[in-house]
C-alpha positions in Angstrom: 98.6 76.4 108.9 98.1 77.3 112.2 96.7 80.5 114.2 97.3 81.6 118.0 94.9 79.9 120.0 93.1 81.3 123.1 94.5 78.8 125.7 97.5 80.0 125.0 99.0 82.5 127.9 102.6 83.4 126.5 103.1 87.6 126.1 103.8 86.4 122.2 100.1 85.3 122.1 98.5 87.7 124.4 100.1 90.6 122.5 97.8 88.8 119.1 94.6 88.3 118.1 93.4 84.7 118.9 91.1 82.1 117.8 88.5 80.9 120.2 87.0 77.9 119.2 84.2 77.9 121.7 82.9 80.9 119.7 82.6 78.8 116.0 79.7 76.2 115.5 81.9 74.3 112.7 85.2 73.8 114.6 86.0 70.2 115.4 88.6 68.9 117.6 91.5 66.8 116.0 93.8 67.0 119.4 97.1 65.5 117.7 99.6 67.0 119.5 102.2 69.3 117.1 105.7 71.3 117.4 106.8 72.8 114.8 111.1 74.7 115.8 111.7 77.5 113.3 115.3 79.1 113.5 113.9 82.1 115.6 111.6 80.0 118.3 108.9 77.2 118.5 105.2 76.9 118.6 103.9 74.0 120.5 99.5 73.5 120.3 97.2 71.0 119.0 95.5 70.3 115.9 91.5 71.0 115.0 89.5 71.3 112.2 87.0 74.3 111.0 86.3 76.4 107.9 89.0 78.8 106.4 87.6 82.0 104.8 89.8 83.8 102.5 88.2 86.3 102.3 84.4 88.0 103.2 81.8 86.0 101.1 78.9 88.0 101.7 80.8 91.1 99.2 81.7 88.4 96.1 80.0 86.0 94.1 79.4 82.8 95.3 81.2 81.0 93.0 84.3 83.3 93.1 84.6 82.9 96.9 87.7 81.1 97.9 87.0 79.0 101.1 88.0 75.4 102.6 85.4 73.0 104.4 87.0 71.1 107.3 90.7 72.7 106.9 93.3 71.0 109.4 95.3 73.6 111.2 97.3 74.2 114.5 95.8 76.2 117.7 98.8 77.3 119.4 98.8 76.7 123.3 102.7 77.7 123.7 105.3 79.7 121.9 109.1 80.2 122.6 111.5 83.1 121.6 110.8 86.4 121.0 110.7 86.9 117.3 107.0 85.9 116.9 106.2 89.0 119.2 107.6 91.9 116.5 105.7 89.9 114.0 102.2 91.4 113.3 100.7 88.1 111.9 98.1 86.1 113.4 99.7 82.7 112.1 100.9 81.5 109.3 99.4 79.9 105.8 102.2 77.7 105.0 102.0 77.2 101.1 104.9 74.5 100.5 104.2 71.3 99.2 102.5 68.3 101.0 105.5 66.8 101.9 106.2 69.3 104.2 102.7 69.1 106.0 102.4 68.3 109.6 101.1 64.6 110.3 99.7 64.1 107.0 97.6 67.2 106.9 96.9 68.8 103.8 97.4 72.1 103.3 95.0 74.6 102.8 95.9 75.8 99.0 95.7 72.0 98.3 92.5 72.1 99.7 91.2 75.3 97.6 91.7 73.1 94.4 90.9 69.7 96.0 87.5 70.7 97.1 86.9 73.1 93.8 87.1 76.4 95.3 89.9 77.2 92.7 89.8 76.7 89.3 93.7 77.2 88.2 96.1 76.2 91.0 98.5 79.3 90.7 99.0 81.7 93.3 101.4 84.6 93.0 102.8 87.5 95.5 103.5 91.3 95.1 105.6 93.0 98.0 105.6 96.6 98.4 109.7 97.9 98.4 109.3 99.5 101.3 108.9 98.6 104.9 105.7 99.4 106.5 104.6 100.3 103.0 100.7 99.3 102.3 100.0 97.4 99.2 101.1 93.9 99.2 99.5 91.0 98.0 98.9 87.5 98.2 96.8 86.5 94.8 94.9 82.6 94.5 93.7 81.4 90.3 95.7 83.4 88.2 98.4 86.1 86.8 98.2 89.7 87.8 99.6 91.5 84.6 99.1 94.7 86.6 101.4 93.8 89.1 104.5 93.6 87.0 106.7 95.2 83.9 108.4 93.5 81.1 108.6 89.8 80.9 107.2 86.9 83.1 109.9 84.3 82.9 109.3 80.3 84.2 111.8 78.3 85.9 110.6 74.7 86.0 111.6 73.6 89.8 114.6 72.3 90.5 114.7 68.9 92.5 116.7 66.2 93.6 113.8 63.6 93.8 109.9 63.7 92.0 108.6 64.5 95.4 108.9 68.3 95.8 109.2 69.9 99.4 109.7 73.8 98.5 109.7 75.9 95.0 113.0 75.5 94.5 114.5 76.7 91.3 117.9 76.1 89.4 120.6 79.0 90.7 123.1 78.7 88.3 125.7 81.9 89.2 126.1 84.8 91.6 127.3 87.9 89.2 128.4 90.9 91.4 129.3 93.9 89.0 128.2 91.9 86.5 131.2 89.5 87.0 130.4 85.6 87.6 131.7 84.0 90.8 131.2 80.3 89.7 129.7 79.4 93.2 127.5 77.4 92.0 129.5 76.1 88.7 128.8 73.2 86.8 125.7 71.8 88.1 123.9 74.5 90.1 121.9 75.3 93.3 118.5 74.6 94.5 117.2 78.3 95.6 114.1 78.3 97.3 111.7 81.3 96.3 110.2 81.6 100.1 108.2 84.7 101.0 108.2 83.2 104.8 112.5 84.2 105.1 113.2 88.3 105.0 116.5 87.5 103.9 118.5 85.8 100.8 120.3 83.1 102.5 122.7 80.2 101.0 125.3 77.9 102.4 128.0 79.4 104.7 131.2 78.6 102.7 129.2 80.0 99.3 127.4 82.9 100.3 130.3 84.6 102.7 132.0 85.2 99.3 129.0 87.0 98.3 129.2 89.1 101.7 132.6 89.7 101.3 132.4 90.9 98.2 129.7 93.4 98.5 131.5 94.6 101.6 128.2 97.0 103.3 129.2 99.0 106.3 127.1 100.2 108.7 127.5 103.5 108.5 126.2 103.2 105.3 128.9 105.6 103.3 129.5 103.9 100.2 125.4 103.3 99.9 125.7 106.9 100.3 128.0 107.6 97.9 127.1 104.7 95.5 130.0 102.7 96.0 128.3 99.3 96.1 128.2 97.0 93.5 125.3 95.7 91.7 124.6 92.0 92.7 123.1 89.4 90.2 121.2 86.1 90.8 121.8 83.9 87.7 118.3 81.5 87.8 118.7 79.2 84.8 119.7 81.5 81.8 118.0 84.5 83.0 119.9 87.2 85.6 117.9 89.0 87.9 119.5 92.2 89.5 119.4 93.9 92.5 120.7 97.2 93.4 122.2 98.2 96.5 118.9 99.9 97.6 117.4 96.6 97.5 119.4 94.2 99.1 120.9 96.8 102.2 118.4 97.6 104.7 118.6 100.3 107.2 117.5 100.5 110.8 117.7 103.3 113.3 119.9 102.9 116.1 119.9 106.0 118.7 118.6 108.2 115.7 121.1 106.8 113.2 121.0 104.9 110.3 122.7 101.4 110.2 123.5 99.7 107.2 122.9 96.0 107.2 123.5 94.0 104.3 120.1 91.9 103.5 122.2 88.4 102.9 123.0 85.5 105.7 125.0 82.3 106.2 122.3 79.7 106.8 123.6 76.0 106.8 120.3 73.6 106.7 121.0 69.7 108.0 122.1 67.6 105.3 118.3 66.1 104.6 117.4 69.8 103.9 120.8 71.6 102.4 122.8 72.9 100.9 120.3 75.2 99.6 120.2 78.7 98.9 116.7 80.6 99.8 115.4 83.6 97.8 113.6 85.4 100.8 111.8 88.6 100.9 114.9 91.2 100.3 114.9 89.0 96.6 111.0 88.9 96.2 110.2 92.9 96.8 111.9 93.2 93.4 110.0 90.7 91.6 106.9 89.4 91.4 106.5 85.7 91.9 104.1 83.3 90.7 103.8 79.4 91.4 102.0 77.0 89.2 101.2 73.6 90.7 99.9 72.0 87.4 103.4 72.2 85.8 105.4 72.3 88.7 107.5 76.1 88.1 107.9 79.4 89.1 107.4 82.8 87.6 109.4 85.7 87.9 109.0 89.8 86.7 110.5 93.2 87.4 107.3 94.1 90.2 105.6 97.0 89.1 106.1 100.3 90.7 103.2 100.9 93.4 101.4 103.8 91.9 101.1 101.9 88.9 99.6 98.6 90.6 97.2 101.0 92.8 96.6 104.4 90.2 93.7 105.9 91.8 95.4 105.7 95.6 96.4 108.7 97.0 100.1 109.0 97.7 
């Protein structure tokens, strides 16, 4: 977890909201040095210690108010590249597994169950489809049967060693048109569910058979005229289907739509890959849920957003 801090002078961070620590009487400095490189830029800062609010306590009961005493996390003194500037967040909540924390740190949904702010360790998300749409949700202790239609299927994770890193399920085919490629034939793919990537994203020499075959221009005619095919994620024995309004995006380039297909080539080092990641383009389609007593992932069609929010005003 970390946040932007106020030391920190970078247009990325002045163009935030930041955390002052000289304005909270429970922060405590750590001052272990961190760096974390993501694939769009880096955040260098330091670590400190102070406690994380989930949400306003004074409008909840007591005992249903999810908070963390003495939560490790990052204040960010320096950032580089220019993709944390069109994001609108603050920071980030990272919610892998401890392996992945920074110099032993544990992270804060651990820390919700560790320190018996949570009663079941489940958490689940609900994207809106569309962008800029309002709506989505991150949910802590349970299922939301609102948020979803027909049946919530679990995929027990799929790892290579008893020390999970990310909720990575078994991808066992890509189906476009319904027709199996056998890219990931006999044995399967770890696919990461990861609301942190926009994209789906899998090995170069797998996935640009995928992108071939869904062949998206950007002048988006055959979206138009519903020429693309339908494109299917095999996970386990259960499909999961995406239409071509869900997996092209469109931008506006001088007043004109461009099609971009919503899938990437991304080929992790060898410690990390090859893995496939189910980013958000998968995860606005269905609702996800991960369990951390028996270690799996749930998956449903995601409701449509007057049903999950009835009484809002279109």
């Amino acid at each position: 977890m970390w946040v932007y801090g106020s030391s920190c002078h970078t247009d990325v961070c002045l163009g935030h909201k930041r955390f002052d620590h000289r304005r909270s009487s429970t922060w405590t400095k750590n001052g272990t040095g961190i760096m974390i490189r993501y694939g769009s830029g880096k955040i260098e800062g330091l670590l400190s210690s102070d406690n994380v609010y989930f949400e306003d306590c004074s409008l909840v009961k007591p005992d249903a108010c999810h908070y963390i005493s003495h939560q490790q996390f990052g204040e960010v003194e320096y950032t580089e590249g220019k993709a944390f500037q069109w994001g609108k967040y603050d920071g980030i909540v990272g919610l892998g597994f401890p392996k992945l924390a920074i110099d032993g740190t544990v992270p804060p949904f651990d820390n919700l169950f560790y320190q018996n702010r949570l009663k079941n360790p489940i958490f689940s998300f609900y994207m809106t489809p569309k962008a800029g749409q309002e709506g989505s949700i991150f949910s802590v202790g349970g299922v939301k049967t609102n948020m979803y239609t027909g049946d919530l299927r679990w995929h027990s994770l799929f790892v290579t060693d008893k020390t999970p890193e990310y909720w990575t399920i078994k991808l066992t085919d890509v189906l476009v048109d319904g027709k199996p490629l056998g890219i990931c034939k006999p044995y399967g793919c770890p696919f990461a569910v990861d609301t942190g990537t926009s994209l789906i994203t899998g090995p170069s020499h797998m996935i640009n058979k995928v992108i071939d075959r869904l062949d998206v221009d950007e002048n988006c005619r055959r979206l138009k005229s519903g020429k693309l095919p339908k494109l299917g994620f095999q996970i386990d024995d259960t499909v999961y289907d995406l239409d071509a309004e869900d997996y092209v995006m469109k931008v506006q380039e001088d007043g004109t739509d461009v099609c971009i297909g919503g899938l990437r080539d991304l080929d992790l080092p060898p410690e990390k890959g090859p893995m496939w990641i189910a980013g958000d383009v998968f995860l606005r389609r269905y609702y996800s849920v991960y369990d951390r007593n028996d270690l799996r992932v749930g998956l449903a069609q995601a409701a449509p957003v007057d049903q999950v929010y009835p009484n809002k005003r279109k």
